[in-house]
Every structure is written in structure tokens, then in C-alpha cells.
C-alpha positions as CSV (number, residue, x, y, z in Angstrom):
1,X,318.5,94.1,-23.9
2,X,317.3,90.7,-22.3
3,X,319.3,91.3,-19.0
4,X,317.2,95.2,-18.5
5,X,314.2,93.4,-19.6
6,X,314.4,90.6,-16.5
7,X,314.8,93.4,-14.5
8,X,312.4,95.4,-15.3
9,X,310.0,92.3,-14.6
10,X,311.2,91.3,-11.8
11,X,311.5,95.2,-10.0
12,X,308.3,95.5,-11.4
13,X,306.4,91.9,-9.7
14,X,308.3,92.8,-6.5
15,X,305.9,96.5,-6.5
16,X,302.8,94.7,-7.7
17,X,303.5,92.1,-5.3
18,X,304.0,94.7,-1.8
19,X,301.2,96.3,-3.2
20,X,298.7,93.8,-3.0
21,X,298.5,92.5,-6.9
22,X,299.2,89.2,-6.6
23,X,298.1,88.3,-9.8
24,X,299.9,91.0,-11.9
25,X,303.5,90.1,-9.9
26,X,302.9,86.2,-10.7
27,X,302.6,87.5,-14.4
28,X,305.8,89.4,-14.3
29,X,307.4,86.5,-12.5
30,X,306.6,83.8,-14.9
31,X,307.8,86.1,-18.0
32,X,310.7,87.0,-15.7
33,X,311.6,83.2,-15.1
34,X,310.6,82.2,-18.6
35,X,313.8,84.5,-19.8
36,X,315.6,82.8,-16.8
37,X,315.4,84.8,-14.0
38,X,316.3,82.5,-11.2
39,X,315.2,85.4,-8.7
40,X,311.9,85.6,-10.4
41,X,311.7,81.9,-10.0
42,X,312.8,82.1,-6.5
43,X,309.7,84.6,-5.8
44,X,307.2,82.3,-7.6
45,X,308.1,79.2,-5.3
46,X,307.5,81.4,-2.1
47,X,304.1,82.9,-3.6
48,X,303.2,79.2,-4.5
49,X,304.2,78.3,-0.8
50,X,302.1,81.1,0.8
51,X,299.1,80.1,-1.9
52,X,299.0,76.6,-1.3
53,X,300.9,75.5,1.5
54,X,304.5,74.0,1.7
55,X,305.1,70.9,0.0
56,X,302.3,71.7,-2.8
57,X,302.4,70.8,-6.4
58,X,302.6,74.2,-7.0
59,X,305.4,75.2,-5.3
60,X,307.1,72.4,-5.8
61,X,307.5,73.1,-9.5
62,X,309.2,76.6,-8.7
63,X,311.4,75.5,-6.3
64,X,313.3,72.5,-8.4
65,X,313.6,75.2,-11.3
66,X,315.1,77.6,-8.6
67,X,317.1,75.2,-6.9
68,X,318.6,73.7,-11.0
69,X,319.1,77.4,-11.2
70,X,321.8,77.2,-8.9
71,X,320.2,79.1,-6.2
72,X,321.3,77.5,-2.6
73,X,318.7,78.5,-0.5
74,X,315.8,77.6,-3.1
75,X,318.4,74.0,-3.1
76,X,317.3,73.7,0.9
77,X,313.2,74.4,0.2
78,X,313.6,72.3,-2.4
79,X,314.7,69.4,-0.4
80,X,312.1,70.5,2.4
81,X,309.3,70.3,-0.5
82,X,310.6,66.7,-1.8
83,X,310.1,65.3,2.2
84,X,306.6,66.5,2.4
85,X,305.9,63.9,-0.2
86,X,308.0,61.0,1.7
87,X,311.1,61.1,-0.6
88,X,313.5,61.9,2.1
89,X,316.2,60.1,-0.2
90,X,316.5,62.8,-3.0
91,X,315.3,66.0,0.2
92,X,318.9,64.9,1.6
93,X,320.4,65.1,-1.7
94,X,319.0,68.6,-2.2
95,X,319.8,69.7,1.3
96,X,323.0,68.5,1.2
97,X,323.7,70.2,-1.9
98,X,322.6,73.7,-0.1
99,X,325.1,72.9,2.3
100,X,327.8,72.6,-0.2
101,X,326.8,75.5,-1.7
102,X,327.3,77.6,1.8
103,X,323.2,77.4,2.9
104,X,323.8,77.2,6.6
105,X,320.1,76.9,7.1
106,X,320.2,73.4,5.5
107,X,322.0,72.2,8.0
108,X,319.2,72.8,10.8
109,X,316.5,71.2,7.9
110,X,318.7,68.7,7.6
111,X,319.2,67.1,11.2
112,X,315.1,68.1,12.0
113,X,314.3,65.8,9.0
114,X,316.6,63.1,10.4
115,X,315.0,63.3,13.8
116,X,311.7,63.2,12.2
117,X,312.7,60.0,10.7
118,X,314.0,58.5,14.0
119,X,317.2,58.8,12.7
120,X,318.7,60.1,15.9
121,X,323.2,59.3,15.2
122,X,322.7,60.5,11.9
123,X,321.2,64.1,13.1
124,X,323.9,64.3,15.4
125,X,326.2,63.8,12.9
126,X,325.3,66.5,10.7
127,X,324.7,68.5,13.9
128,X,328.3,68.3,14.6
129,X,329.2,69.8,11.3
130,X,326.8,72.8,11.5
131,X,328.7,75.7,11.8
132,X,328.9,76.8,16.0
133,X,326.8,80.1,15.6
134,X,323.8,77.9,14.8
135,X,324.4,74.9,16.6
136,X,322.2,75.3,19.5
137,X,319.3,76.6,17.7
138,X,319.1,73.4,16.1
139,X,319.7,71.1,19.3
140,X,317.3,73.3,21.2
141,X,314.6,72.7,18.6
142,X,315.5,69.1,18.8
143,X,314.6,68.6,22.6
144,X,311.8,70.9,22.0
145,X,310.7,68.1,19.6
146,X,311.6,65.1,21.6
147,X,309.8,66.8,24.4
148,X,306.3,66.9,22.6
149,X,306.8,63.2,21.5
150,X,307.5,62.4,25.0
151,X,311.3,60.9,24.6
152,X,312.7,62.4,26.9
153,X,315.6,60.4,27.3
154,X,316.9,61.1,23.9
155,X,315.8,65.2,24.8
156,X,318.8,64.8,27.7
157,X,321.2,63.6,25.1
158,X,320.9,66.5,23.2
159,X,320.8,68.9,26.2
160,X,323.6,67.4,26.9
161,X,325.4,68.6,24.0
162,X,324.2,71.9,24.5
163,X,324.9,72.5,28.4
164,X,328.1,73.9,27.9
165,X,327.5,76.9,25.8
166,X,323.5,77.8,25.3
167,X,322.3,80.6,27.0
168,X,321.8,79.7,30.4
169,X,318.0,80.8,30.9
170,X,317.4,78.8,27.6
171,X,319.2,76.2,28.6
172,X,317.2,76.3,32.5
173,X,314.3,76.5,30.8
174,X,314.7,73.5,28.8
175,X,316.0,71.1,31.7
176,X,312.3,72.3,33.5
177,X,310.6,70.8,31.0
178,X,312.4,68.0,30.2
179,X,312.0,66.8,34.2
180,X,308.7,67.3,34.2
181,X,308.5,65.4,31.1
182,X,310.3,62.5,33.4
183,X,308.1,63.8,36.7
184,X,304.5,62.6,34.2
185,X,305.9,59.4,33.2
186,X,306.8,58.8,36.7
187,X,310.9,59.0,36.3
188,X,311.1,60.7,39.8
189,X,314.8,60.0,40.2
190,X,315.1,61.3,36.3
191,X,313.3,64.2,36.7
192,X,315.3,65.3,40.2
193,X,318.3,64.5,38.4
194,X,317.5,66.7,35.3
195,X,316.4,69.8,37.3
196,X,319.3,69.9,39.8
197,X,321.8,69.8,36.6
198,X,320.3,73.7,35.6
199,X,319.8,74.3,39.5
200,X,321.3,78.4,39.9
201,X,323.3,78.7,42.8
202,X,321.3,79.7,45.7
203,X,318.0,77.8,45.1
204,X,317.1,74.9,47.1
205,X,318.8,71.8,46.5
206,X,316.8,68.3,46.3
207,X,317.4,66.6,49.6
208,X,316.3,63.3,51.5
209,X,313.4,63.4,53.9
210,X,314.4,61.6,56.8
211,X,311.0,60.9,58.2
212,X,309.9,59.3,54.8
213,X,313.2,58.6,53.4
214,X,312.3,59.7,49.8
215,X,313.8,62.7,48.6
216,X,312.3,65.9,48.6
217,X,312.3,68.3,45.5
218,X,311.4,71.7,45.7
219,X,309.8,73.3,42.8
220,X,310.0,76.2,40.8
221,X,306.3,78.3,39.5
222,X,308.2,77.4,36.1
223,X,308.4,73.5,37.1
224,X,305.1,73.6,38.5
225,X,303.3,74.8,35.5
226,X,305.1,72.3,33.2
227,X,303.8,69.3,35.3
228,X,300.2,70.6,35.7
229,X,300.5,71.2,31.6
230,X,301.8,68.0,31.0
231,X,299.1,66.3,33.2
232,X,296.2,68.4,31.7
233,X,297.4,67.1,28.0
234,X,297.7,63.2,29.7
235,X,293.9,63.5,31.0
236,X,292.4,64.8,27.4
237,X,294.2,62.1,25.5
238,X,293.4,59.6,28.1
239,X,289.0,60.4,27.5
């Protein structure tokens, strides 16, 4: 019967493959895929990927045969494949698709890809329709991301939508180096104003120093080490 022979490929690739044989599981995979395996075809995209690097030709073949197949998470690398190439038109199609078909992990591909193209209100709002257990995954990644590019006012935005229920140390964490983000570009007020927001109870406040009159704000080792990493990656670019 077809159906035993697919499997027996495909059980068979998965061994060669955990064993090393790289080439023996392709060669199972392909005959798998070429009887319609869309599992087989699945595991060809991800050998492909790990061979020649996301967004390849190579895998790129595998994973449109996977995603036609019907396969939702093959739908979402699929669309991640198409935007290595600049076609961010048919990667939302294809992402959007995996989200319709109950991928969750589209979602998260989805908004990053919208960020990447400086397309902050229409990340957020796909981010609001991403389910609540992997909402602040994403928005964490995102103000990890709009703190490398240095936009830090559009990082707060998003911490702002996270505040409420991240994990606290996460969310501490963040705000230090989003304010010494602001603290390099020379935002004092912004970055006071972002640390004191994720201050715990207990530590020391920001206050004004009479003698000077400019405000005082105590740091933590955590802050400290964000500023001085910050300022060591200003000096090399600056050479």
C-alpha cells in the first residue's frame, strides 16, 4: 500500500537522519514527498534551511510545497522564506494564512516583520490579536529590537504595553536598558523617567540636588553596565 510505503520512508529518513546520514534521509525524503508526504516535505525544507541558510533557494522550494500541502507551520517559514527575498507582500499572505490555520507562532513573525519594515501601528495591530500567553514574548523582542536600533522612544511604547503583566524582573530589566539607551543619547530627564517607572520599592528614588539643582539618580550595577556598554559600542562606531 502507498500510505505503508510513505511511512516507511519517512520512519526510515527520520533514523538516517539522527544518525548522521544526511544524504540517505534526503533520499528517503524526496521519494517520501514525491508520493506526497507533506511531513517528508516538511523535513526537507528544515534540512535545506540548516544546509544553506534560511531564505535559500533551496529551502525555499520545500517549504511552498509544505506550506500548498496544507501544513500551517511550514505556511509561517514559508512566509519567513518569501521576506528574506524582499516580497513582504505575499510573506504576509503566507503568515497570515498560518494564523488562520491556528499557527500561533505566525503571529510573533508577523509583527517582527512589520517592525522590520518600520511599520510600527500595523505590528501593534496584529500584536493585539496574538493570543495573551505569547503576547509579551513578542513585545519584549520588539523593544529588544528597537533598543539595538537606538529608538528608544518607540521601545517605551511597547513597554508600555507590557508593564502591566510581564514578569517583573523581565520587565526591570528591560526599562534598564531602555534608560540607558535615553542616558547615551543624552535624554537625562527620559532616562530618569524610564528607570523610576520599574524602580522596586525600597531602592533609592531619583531626587533633586539642592546644591546643583539637577536631579540626582542613583544607579544600579545592572544600569551601570548598560551605559558603559552602550558608550563602548558609540566610541568603536564613532573611529
Amino acid at each position: 500500500m502507498e500510505s505503508d510505503q510513505v511511512d516507511s520512508l519517512l520512519n526510515r529518513g527520520v533514523i538516517l537522519q539522527d544518525a548522521g546520514d544526511a544524504d540517505g534521509a534526503y533520499q528517503c525524503y524526496v521519494e517520501a514527498a514525491n508520493l506526497g508526504s507533506v511531513d517528508a516535505t516538511f523535513n526537507l525544507a528544515r534540512m535545506m534551511d540548516e544546509k544553506f541558510g534560511e531564505g535559500s533557494p533551496e529551502a525555499t522550494t520545500w517549504w511552498k510545497r509544505a506550506a500548498e500541502g496544507g501544513d500551517a507551520e511550514a505556511m509561517c517559514f514559508y512566509g519567513i522564506a518569501l521576506s528574506y527575498s524582499d516580497d513582504f507582500a505575499s510573506a504576509e499572505v503566507w503568515l497570515r494564512k498560518s494564523i488562520s490555520a491556528g499557527f500561533e507562532l505566525a503571529f510573533h513573525n508577523l509583527v517582527i516583520m512589520k517592525i522590520l519594515q518600520n511599520e510600527d501601528e500595523e505590528a501593534s495591530e496584529v500584536w493585539r490579536m496574538q493570543p495573551a500567553s505569547t503576547k509579551v514574548g513578542t513585545a519584549v523582542d520588539v523593544v529588544d529590537a528597537y533598543i539595538e536600533t537606538k529608538e528608544p522612544e518607540l521601545a517605551e511604547r511597547w513597554l508600555e504595553k507590557i508593564r502591566d503583566f510581564g514578569d517583573v524582573a523581565e520587565l526591570k530589566s528591560l526599562a534598564d536598558k531602555l534608560g540607558a539607551t535615553y542616558y547615551v543619547q543624552g535624554k537625562t530627564f527620559e532616562a530618569q523617567s524610564a528607570w523610576a517607572q520599574f524602580r522596586a520599592e525600597g531602592e533609592e528614588a531619583p531626587h533633586l540636588d539642592e546644591a546643583t539643582g539637577e536631579m540626582v539618580f542613583p544607579l544600579s550595577a545592572e544600569q551601570s553596565e548598560q551605559i558603559s556598554e552602550l558608550l563602548r559600542k558609540r566610541d568603536v562606531t564613532s573611529e
